[in-house]
C-alpha positions in Angstrom: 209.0 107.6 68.9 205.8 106.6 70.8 205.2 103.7 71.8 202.1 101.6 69.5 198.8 101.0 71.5 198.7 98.4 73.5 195.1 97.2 71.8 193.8 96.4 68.6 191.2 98.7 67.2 189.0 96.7 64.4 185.9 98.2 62.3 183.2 95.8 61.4 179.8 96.2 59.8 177.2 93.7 61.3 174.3 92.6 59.5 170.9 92.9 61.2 167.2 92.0 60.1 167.3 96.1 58.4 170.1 95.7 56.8 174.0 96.6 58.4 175.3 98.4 61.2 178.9 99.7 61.0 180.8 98.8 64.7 183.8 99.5 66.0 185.6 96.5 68.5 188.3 97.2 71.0 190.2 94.6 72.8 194.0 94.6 75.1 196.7 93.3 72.2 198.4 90.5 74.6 196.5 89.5 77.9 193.2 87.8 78.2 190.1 89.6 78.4 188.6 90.8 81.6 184.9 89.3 82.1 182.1 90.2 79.6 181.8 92.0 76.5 180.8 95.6 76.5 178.6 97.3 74.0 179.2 101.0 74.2 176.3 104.0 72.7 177.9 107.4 72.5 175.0 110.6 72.7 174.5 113.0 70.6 170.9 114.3 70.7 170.2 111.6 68.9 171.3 113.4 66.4 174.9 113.4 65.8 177.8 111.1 67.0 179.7 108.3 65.5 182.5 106.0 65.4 185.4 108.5 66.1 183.3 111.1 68.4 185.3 111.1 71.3 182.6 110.5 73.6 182.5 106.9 71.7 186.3 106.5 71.5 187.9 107.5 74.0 185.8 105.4 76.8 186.3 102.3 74.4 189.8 103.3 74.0 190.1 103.7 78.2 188.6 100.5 78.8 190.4 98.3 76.0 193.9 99.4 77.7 192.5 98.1 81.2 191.7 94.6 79.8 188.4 94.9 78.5 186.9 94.1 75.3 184.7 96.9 73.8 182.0 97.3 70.8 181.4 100.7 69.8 178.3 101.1 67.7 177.1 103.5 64.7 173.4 103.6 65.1 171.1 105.0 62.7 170.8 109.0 63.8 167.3 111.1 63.6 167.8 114.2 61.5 169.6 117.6 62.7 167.6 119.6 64.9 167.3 123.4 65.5 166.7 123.7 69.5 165.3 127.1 69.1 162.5 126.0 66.6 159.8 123.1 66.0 161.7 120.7 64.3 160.3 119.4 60.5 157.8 116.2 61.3 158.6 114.4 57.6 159.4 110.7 57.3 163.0 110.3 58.5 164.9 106.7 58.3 166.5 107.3 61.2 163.9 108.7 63.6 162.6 106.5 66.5 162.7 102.8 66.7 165.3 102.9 63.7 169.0 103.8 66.5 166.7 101.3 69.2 166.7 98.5 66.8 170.2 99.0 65.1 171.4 99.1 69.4 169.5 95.8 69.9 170.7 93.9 67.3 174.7 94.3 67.6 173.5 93.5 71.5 172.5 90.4 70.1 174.9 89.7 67.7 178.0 91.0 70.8 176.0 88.0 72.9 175.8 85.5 70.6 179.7 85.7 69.4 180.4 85.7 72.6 178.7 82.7 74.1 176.8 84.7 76.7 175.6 87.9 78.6 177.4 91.4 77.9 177.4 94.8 79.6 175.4 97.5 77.5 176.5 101.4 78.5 175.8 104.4 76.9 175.6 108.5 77.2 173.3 110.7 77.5 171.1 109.5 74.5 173.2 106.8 74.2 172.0 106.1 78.2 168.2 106.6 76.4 169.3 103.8 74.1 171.1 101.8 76.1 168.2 101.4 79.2 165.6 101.4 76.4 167.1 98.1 74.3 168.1 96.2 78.0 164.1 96.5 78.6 163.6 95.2 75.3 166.2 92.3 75.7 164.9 91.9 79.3 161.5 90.8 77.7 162.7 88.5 75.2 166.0 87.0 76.4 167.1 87.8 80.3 170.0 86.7 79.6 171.8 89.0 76.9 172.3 91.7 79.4 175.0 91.2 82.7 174.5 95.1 83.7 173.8 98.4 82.8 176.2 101.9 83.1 173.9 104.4 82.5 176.2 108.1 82.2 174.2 111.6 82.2 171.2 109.8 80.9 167.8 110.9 79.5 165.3 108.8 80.3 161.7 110.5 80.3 159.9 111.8 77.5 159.1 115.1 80.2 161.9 116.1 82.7 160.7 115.2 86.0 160.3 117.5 89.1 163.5 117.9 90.9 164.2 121.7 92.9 167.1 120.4 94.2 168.6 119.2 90.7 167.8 123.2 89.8 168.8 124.9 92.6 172.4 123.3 92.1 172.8 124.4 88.8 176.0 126.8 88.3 176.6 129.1 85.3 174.3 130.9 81.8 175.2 127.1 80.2 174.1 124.8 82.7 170.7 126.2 83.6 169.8 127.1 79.7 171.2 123.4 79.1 167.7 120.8 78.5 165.4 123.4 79.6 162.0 121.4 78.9 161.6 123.3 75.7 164.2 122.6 74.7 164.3 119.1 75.4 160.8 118.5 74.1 161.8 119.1 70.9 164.5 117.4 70.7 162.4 114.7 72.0 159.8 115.2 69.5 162.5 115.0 66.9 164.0 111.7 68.2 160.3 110.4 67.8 159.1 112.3 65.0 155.3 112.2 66.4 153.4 114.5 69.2 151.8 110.7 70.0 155.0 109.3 71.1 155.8 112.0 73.7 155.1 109.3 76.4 156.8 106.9 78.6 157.0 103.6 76.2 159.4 102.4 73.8 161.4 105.5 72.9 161.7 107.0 76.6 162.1 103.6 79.0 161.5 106.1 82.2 158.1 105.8 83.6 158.0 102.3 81.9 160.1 99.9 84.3 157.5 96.9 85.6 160.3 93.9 86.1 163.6 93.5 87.5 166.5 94.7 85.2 170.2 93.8 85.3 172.0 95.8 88.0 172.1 99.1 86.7 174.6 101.9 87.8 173.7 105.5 87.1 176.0 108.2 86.5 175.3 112.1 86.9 176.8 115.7 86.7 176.1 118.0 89.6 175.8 120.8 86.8 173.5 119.2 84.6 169.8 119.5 84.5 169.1 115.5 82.8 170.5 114.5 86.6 166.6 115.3 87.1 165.7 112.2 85.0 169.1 109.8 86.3 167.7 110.2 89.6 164.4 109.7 89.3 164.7 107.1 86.8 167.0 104.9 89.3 164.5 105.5 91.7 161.8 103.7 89.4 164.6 100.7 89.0 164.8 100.2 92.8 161.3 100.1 93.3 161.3 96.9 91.2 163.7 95.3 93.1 166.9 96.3 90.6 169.9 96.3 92.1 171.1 100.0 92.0 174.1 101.9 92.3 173.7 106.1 91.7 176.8 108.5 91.9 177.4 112.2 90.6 180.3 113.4 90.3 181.5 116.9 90.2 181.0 117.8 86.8 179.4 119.1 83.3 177.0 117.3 80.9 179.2 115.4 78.7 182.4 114.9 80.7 183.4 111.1 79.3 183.7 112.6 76.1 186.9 114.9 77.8 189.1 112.6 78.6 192.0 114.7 80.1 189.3 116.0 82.6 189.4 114.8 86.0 185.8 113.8 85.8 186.3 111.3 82.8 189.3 109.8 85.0 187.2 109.4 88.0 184.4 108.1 86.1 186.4 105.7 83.9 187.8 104.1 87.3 184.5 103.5 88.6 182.8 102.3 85.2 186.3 99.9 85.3 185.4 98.7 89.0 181.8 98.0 88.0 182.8 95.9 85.2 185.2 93.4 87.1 182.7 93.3 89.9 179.7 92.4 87.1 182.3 90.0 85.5 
């Protein structure tokens, strides 16, 4: 017989100014919580994703047993996309700023219940989200956000330059992967508008004018969006942000494979940046 979890897994919908956000909050069963709160943004394309997709759960899940408390969020999701054709430009609730605003109010709500500043984190869109709502909060309240873990993000509404970021890539997968095509449209479907293919409020690289909370970036070697993690914590250091940038040996998506060696080595280091942002 195994042996129960040593956490306690809660669901809880959280009402925000657009009505409610459906959340998912991990915590250790019997010790005291380490440090702050983290709000955790899974990827997806910004398209798909969820509660129980495991790049969502199993992080939360990975951090609750080491002592930390978690909030997993359901954001509002743009519709499916075809990355082989234009996608369809109609009205969609859940295009650009609606995922942004649902991300920046459980921030706010995590904050408030707790008494203080909280860690935001995300992946690969969820990284997108994640940067893009601590700017926001950066504006408005600087204290909401203690740090940033920022995992295979995209940040820029155009991949920037990077020949050594394509010269490294291994394998038919890796180099067909976010080919700029391809990841204009699923930009352009995020956004739903041609006008909003820009740095701004939907794609934070480009955009970075003040000191953000110390931010630590991490990249796959075989992964084309290490292009935008490297130049976007480049644009974070030349503010002043305290940085930290590491790739690991790895595919696009790795914390969402959590038997992989990667998500292990990962999870350590997301665990060490925690206590030491406590």
């Amino acid at each position: 017989m195994s042996k129960p979890e040593p956490i306690t897994i809660r669901d809880r919908r959280i009402a925000t100014a657009r009505g409610t956000v459906d959340v998912r909050d991990y915590a250790p069963r019997s010790a005291q919580p380490v440090g702050r709160p983290l709000l955790w943004v899974h990827g997806g394309g910004f398209t798909s994703g969820g509660l129980n997709q495991r790049e969502s759960d199993a992080p939360a899940r990975h951090l609750a047993r080491a002592g930390f408390t978690v909030r997993t969020i359901d954001y509002r999701l743009a519709p499916a996309a075809n990355p082989w054709r234009e996608p369809d430009l109609q009205p969609h609730h859940g295009r650009y700023p609606a995922g942004l605003d649902d991300v920046v109010a459980v921030a706010v709500s995590l904050s408030n219940e707790a008494g203080g500043g909280i860690h935001i984190g995300g992946a690969s869109a969820g990284a997108n989200l994640a940067a893009a709502a601590a700017i926001r909060l950066e504006a408005s309240d600087p204290a909401t956000v203690r740090s940033l873990f920022l995992a295979y993000g995209t940040f820029h509404a155009e991949l920037p330059d990077d020949d050594t970021v394509e010269a490294d890539l291994r394998g038919r997968l890796a180099k067909w992967a976010f080919n700029p095509e391809m990841l204009r449209r699923m930009n352009l479907n995020y956004v739903g508008d041609p006008a909003l293919l820009v740095p701004g409020g939907a794609f934070p690289g480009g955009t970075v004018e003040r000191r953000m909370p110390p931010t630590f970036l991490l990249d796959a070697s075989n992964d084309r969006l290490r292009r935008s993690g490297h130049a976007f914590a480049s644009e974070l250091r030349r503010t002043g942000t305290d940085v930290r940038e590491l790739v690991l040996t790895a595919r696009h998506g790795f914390l969402g494979a959590e038997r992989g060696k990667p998500f292990a080595e990962g999870m350590s280091q997301f665990e060490h940046w925690l206590r030491s942002h406590a």
